[in-house]
N, CA and C of each residue as an Amber inpcrd file, in Angstrom:
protein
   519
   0.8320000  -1.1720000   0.0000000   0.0000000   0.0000000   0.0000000
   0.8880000   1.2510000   0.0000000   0.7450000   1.9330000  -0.9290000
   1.4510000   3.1880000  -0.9930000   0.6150000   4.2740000  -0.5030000
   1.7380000   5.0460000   0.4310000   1.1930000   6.0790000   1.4490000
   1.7690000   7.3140000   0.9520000   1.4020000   8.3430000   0.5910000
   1.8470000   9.7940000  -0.2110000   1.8200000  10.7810000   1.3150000
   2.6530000  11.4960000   1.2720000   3.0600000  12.7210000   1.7410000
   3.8460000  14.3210000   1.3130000   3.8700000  15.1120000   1.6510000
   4.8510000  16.0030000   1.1220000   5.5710000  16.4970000   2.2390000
   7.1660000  16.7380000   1.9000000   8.2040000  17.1940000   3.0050000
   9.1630000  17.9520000   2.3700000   9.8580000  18.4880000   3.4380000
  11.0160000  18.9030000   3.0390000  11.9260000  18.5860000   2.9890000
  13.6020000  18.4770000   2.3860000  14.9360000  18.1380000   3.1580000
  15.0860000  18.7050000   4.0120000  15.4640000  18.7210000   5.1750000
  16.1840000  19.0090000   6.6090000  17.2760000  18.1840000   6.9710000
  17.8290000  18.8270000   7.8980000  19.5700000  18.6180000   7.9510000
  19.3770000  17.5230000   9.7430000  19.8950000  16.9110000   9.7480000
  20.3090000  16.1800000  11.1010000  21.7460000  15.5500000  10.8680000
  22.7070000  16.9480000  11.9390000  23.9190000  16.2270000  11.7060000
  24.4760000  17.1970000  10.6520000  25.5590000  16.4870000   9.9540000
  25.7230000  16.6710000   8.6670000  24.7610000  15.9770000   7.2400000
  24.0590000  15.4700000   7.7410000  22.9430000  14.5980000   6.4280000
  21.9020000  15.2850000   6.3340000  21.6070000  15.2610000   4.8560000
  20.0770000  15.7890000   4.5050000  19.3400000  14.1980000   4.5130000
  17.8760000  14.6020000   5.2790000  17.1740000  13.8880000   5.4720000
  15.4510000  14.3520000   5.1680000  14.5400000  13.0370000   5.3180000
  13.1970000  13.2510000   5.1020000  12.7570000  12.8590000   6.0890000
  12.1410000  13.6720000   6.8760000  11.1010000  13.1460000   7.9410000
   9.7930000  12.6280000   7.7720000   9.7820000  11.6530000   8.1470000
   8.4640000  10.9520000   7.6580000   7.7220000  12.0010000   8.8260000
   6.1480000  12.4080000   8.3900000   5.4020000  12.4690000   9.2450000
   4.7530000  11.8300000   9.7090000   4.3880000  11.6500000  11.5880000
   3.6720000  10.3340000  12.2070000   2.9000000   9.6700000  12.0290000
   2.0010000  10.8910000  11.0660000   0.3860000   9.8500000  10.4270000
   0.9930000   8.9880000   9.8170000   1.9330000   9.1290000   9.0190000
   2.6950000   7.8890000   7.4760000   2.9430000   6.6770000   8.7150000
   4.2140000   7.5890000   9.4990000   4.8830000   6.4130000  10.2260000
   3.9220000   5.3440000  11.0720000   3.3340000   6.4720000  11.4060000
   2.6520000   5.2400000  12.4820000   1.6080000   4.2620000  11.7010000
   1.8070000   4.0890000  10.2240000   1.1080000   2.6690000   9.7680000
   2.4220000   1.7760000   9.2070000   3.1580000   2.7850000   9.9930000
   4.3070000   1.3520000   9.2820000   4.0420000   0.2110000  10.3590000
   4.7540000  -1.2740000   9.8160000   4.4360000  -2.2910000  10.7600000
   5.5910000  -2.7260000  12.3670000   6.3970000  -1.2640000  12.1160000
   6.9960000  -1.7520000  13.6650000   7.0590000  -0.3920000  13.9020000
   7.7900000   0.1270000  15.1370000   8.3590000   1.2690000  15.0700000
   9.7920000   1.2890000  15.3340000  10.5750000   0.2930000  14.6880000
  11.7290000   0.1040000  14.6170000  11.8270000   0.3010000  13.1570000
  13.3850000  -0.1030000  12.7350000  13.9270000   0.0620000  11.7030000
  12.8260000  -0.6420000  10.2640000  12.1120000  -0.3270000   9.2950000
  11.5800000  -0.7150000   8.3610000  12.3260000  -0.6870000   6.9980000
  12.0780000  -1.4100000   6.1740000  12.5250000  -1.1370000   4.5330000
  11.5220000  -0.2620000   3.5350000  11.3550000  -0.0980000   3.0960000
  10.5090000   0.9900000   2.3690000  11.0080000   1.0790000   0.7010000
  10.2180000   1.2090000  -0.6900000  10.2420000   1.4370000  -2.1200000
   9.6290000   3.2630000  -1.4740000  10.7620000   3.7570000  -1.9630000
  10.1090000   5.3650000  -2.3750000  10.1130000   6.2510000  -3.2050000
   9.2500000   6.3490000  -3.6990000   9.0560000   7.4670000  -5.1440000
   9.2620000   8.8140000  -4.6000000  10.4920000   9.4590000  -5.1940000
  10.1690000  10.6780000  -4.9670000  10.3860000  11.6240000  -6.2570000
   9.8790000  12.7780000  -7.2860000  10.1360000  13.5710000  -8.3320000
  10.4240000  12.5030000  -9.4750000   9.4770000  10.8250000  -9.4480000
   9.7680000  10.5730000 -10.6040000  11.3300000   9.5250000 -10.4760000
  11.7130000   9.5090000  -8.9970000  13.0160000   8.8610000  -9.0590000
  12.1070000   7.3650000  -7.9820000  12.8530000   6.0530000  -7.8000000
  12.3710000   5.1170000  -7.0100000  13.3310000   4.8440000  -6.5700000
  13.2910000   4.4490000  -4.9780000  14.6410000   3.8610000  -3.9280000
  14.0300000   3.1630000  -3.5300000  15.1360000   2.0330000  -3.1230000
  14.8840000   0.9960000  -1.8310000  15.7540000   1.7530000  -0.6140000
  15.1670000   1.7950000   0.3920000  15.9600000   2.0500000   1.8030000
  15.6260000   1.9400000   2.6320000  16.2460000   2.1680000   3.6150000
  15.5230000   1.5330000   5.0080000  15.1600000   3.0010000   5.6910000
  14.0190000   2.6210000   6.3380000  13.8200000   4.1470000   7.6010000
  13.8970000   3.5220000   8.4530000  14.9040000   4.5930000   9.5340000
  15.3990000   4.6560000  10.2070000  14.5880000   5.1750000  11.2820000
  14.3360000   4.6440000  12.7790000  13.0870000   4.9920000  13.3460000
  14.0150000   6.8820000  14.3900000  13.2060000   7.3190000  15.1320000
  13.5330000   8.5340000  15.0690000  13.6720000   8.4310000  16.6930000
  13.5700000   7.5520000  17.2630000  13.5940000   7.5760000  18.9030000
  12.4130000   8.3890000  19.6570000  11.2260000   8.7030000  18.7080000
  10.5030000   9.7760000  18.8950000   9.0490000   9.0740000  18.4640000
   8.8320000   7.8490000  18.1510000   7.5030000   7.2320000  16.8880000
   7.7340000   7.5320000  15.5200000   8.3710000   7.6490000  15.4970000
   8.5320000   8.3890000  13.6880000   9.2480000   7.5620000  13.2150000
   9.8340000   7.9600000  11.9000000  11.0400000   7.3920000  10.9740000
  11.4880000   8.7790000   9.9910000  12.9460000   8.3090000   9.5910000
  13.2120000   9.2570000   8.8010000  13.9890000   8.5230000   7.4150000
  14.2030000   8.8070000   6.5850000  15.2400000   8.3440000   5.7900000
  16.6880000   9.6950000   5.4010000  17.3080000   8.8930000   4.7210000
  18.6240000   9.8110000   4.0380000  18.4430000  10.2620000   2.9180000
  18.5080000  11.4020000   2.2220000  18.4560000  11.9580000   0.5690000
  19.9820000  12.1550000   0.4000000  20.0090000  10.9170000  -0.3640000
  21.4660000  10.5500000  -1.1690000  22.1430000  12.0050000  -1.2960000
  23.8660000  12.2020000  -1.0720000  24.0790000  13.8300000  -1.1790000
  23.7160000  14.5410000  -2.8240000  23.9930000  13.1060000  -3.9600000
  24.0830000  13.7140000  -5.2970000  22.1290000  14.2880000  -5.8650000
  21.3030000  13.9440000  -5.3780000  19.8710000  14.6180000  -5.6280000
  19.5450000  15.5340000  -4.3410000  20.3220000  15.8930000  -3.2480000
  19.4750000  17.1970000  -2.5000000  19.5830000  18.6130000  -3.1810000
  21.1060000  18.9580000  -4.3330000  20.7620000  20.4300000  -4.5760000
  19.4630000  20.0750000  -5.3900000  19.3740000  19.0950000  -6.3390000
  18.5230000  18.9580000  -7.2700000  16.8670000  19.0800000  -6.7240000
  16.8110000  18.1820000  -5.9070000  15.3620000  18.2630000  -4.9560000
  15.3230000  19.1820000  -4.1920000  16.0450000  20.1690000  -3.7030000
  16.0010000  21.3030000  -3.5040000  15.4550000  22.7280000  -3.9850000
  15.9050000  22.6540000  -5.2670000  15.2930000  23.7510000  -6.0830000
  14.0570000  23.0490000  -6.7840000  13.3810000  22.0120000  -6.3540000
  11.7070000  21.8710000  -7.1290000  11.1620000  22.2920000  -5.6390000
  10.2820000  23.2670000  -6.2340000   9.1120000  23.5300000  -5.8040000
   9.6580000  23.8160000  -4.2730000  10.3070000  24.7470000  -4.5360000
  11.1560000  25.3450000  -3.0910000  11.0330000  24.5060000  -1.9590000
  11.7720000  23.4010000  -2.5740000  12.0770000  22.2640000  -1.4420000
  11.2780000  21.6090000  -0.8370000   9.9930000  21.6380000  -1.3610000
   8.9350000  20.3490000  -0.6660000   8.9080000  19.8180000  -2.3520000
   8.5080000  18.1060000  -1.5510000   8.9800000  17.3570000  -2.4330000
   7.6130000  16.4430000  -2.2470000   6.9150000  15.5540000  -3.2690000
   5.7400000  15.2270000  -3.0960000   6.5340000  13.3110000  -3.0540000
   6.1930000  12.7490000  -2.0880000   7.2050000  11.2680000  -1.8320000
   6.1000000  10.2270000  -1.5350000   6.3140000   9.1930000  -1.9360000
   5.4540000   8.0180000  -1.9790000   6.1910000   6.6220000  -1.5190000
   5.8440000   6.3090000  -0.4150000   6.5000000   5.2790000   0.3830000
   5.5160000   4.1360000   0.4850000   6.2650000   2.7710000   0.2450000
   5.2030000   1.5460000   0.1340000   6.3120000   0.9900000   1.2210000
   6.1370000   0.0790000   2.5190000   7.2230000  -0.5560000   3.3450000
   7.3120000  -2.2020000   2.4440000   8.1780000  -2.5310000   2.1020000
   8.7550000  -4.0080000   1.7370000   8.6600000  -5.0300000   2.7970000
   8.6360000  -5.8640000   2.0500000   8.1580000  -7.2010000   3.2630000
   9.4780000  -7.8420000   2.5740000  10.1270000  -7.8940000   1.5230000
  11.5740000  -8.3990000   1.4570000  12.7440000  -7.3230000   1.8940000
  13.8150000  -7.3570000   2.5220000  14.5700000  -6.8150000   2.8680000
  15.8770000  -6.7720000   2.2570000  16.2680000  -5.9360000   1.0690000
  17.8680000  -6.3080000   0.7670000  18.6110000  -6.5660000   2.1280000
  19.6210000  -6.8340000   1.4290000  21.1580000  -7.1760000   2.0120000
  21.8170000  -6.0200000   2.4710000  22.1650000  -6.1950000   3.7820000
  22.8960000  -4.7730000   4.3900000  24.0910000  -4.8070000   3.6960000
  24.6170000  -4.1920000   3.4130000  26.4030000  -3.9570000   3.3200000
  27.0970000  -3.8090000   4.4500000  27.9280000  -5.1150000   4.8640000
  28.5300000  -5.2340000   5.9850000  29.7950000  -4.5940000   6.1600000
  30.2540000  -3.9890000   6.2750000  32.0710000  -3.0410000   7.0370000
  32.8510000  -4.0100000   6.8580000  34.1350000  -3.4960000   6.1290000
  35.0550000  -4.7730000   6.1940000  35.8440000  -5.0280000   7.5400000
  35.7230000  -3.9240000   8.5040000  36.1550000  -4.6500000  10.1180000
  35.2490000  -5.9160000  10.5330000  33.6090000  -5.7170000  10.3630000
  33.3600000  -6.3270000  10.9360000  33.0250000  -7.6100000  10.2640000
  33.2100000  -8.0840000   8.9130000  33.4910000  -9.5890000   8.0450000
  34.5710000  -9.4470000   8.3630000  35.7440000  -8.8840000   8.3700000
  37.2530000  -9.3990000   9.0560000  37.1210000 -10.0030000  10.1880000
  36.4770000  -9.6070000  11.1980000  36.4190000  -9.9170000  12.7850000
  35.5940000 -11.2850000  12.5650000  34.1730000 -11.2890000  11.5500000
  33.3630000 -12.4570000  11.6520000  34.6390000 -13.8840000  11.1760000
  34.8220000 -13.2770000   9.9520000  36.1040000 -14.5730000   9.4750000
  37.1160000 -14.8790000  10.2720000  37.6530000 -13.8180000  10.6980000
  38.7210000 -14.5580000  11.7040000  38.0170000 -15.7090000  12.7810000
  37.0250000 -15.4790000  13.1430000  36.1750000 -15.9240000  14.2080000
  35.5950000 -17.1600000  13.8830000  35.6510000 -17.6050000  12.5610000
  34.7700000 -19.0020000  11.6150000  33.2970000 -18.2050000  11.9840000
  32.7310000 -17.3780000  11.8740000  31.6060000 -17.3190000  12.4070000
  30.5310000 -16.4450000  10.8750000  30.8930000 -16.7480000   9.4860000
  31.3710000 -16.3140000   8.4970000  29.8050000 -17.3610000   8.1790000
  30.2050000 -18.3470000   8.4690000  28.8450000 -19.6050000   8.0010000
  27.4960000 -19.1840000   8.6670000  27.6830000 -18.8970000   9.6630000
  26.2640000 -18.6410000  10.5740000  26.0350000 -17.8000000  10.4720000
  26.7730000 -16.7670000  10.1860000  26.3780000 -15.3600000   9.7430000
  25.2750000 -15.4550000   8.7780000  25.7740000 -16.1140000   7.8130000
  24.7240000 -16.5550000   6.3320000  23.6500000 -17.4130000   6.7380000
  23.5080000 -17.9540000   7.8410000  22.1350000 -18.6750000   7.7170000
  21.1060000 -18.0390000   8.9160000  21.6380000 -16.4220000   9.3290000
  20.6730000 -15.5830000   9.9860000  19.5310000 -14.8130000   8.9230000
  18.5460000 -14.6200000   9.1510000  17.8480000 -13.7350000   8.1090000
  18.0420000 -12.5600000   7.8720000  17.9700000 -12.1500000   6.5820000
  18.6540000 -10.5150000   6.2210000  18.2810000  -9.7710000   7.2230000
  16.6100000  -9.7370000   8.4400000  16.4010000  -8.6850000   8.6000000
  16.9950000  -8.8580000  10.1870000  17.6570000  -9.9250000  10.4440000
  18.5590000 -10.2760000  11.6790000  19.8930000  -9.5420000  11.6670000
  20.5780000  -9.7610000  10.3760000  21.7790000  -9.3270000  10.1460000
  21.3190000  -7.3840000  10.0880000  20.6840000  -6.9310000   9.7300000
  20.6230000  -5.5420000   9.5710000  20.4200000  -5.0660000  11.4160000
  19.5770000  -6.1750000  11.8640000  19.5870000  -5.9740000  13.5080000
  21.3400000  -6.0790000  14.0570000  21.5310000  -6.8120000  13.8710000
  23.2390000  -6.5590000  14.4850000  23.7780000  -5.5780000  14.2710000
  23.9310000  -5.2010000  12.5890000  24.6280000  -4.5610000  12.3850000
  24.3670000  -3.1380000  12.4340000  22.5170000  -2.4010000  13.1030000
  22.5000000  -1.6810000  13.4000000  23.0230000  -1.5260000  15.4030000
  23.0500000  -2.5630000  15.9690000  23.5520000  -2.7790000  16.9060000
  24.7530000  -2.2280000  17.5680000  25.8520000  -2.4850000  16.1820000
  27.5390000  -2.9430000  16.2620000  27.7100000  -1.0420000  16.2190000
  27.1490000  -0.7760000  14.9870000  26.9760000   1.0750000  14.5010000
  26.6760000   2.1870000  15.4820000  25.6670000   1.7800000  16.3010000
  25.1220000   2.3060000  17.1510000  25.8660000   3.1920000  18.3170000
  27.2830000   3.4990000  18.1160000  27.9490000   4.3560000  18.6880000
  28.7620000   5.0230000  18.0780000  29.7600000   6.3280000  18.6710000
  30.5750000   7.3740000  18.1940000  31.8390000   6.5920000  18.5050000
  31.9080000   5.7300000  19.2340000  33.5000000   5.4060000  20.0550000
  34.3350000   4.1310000  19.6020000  35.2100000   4.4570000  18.7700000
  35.4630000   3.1660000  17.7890000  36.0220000   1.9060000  19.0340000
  36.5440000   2.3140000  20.4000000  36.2730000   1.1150000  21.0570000
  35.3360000   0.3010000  21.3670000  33.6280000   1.0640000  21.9400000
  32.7240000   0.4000000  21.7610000  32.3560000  -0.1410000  20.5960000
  32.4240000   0.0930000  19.2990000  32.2480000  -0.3830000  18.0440000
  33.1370000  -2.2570000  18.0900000  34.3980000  -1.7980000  18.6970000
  35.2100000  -2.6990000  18.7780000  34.7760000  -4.0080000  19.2620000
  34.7930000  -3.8930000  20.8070000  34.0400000  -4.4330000  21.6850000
  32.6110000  -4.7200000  21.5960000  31.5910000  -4.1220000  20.9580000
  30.5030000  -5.2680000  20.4210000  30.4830000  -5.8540000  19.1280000
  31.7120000  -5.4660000  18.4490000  31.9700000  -6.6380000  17.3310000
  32.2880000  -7.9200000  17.9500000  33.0930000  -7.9210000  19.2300000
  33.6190000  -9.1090000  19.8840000  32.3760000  -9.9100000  20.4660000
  31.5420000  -8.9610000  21.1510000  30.0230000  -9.4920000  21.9410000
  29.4890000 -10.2110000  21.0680000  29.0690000  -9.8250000  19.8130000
  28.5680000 -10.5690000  18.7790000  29.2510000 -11.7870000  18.4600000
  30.1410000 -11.7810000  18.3550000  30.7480000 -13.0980000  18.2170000
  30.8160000 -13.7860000  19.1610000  30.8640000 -13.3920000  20.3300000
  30.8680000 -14.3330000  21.4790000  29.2020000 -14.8100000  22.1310000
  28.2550000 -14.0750000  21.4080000  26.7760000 -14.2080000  21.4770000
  26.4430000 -15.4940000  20.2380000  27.1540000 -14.8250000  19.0360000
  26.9350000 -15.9980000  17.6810000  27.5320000 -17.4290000  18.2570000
  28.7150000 -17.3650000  18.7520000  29.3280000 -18.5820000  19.4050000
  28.3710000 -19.7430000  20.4770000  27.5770000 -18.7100000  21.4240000
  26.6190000 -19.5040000  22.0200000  25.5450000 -19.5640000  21.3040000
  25.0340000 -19.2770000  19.9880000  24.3970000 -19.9300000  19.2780000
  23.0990000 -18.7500000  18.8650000  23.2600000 -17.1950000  19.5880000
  22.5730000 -16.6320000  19.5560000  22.5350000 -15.7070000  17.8470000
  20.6870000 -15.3540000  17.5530000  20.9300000 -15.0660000  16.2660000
  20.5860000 -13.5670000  16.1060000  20.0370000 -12.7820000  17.1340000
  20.0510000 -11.4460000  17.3950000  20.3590000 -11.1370000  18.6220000
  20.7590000  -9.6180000  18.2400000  21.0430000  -8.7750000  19.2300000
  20.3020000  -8.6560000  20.6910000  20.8990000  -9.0950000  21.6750000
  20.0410000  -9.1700000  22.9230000  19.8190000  -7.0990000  23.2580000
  18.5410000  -7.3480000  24.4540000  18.5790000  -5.9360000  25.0600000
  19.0980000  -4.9430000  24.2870000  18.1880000  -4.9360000  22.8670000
  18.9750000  -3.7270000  22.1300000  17.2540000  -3.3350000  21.4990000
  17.1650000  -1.8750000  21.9310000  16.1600000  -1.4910000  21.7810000
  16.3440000  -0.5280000  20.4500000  15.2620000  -1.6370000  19.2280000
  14.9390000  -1.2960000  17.7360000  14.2590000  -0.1700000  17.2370000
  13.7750000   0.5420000  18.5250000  12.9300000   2.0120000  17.8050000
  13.9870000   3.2930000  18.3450000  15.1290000   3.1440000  18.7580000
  15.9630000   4.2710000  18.5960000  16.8030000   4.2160000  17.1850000
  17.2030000   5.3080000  16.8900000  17.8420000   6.2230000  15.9950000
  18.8840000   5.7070000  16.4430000  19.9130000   4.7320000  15.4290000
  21.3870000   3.9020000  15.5570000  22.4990000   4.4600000  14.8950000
  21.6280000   5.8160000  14.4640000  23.0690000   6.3150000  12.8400000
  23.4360000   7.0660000  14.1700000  24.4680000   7.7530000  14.8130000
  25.3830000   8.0670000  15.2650000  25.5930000   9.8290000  15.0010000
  26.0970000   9.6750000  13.9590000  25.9330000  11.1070000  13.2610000
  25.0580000  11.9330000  13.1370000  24.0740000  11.0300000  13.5110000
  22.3150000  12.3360000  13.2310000  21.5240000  11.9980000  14.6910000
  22.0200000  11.8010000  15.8560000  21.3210000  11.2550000  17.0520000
  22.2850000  11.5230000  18.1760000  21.5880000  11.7070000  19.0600000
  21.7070000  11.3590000  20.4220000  20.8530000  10.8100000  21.8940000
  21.7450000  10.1910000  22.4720000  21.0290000   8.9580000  23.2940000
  19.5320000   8.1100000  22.5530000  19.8520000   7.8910000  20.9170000
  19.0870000   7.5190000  20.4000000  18.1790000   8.3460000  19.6900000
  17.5230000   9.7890000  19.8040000  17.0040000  10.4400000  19.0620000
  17.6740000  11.3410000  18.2680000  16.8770000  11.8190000  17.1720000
  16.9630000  12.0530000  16.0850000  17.4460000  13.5730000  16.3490000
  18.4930000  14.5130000  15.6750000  18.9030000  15.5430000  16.1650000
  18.1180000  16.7180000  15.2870000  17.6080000  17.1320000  15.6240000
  16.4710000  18.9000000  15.1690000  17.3590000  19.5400000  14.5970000
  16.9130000  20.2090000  13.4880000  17.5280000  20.9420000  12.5110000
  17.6870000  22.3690000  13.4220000
C-alpha cells in the first residue's frame, strides 16, 4: 500500500534527510527500523527508515539529488512510500566480516535472516567510540558462538546512525 506525503529536506547532523510524518509512520508495521520502495520527483529507492527515537522514521536523501530536490518547488517534495516485506542485504564493514572470518563465524552469519543481520549490524553502529564499536563486534561473536541469532537488550525504535542522534534520538535541525 502506498502512502503519499509532502516534506522537506532538513539537515540532522551533517545529512540531509526526510522526515516521515507520524500519520505515514505510524502505519508502518513496527516502530523500529523498516525497509521501504520510495518514489520521490519521478526517481524510485529501496531504503531503510530509520526509526527517530521519537515514533517516527526518517530516511537519508542521497548527497548527489538534494541540490537537485532542492530547487523543485522550493524544497517540498511530493514522496510516496510503500514498506517491503523483502529486505535487501545490508552492506557489511570490512572490520566487521574481518572480525566475523577470523572468528569461523562467516557460516552462521549466512544462515541468519537478512532482517537479523541488519539488527546486528544496526547494533555494532550504534555508537561514536570506535572502542565500543570494537568491543561489540567481539560481543557478537561471542553471542553468535553460544548460538545466539540477534542482538540481545537492544532497543529497535531508537535512531542507531550516530551522526544524526543522540542517546538515540533524532537531532532537530
Amino acid at each position: 500500500m502506498w502512502m503519499k506525503f509532502e516534506a522537506n529536506i532538513s539537515k540532522a547532523g551533517l545529512k540531509d534527510i526526510i522526515r516521515i510524518p507520524f500519520e505515514v509512520s505510524e502505519q508502518f508495521p513496527s516502530r523500529g527500523m523498516v525497509m521501504l520502495q520510495v518514489q520521490m520527483e519521478n526517481q524510485k529507492y529501496v531504503l531503510p527508515a530509520e526509526p527517530d527515537g521519537l515514533g517516527s522514521h526518517w530516511f537519508e536523501v542521497e548527497e548527489n539529488h538534494t541540490k537537485e530536490y532542492k530547487v523543485l518547488k522550493n524544497g517540498t517534495l511530493s514522496i510516496e512510500v510503500e514498506v517491503l516485506a523483502e529486505w535487501p542485504e545490508p552492506r557489511v564493514p570490512e572490520d566487521i566480516l574481518d572480525a566475523f572470518e577470523q572468528a569461523s563465524m562467516l557460516t552462521f552469519w549466512n544462515t541468519f535472516t537478512t532482517k537479523a543481520r541488519w539488527e546486528w549490524l544496526r547494533w555494532i553502529r550504534s555508537t561514536n567510540h570506535t572502542e565500543t564499536r570494537n568491543k561489540r563486534i567481539q560481543v557478537a561473536i561471542s553471542k553468535m558462538e553460544q548460538g545466539s541469532r540477534r542482538p540481545c537488550c537492544f532497543d529497535g525504535t531508537r535512531c542507531t546512525v550516530p551522526e544524526v542522534s543522540k542517546s538515540g534520538v533524532l537531532l532537530s535541525e
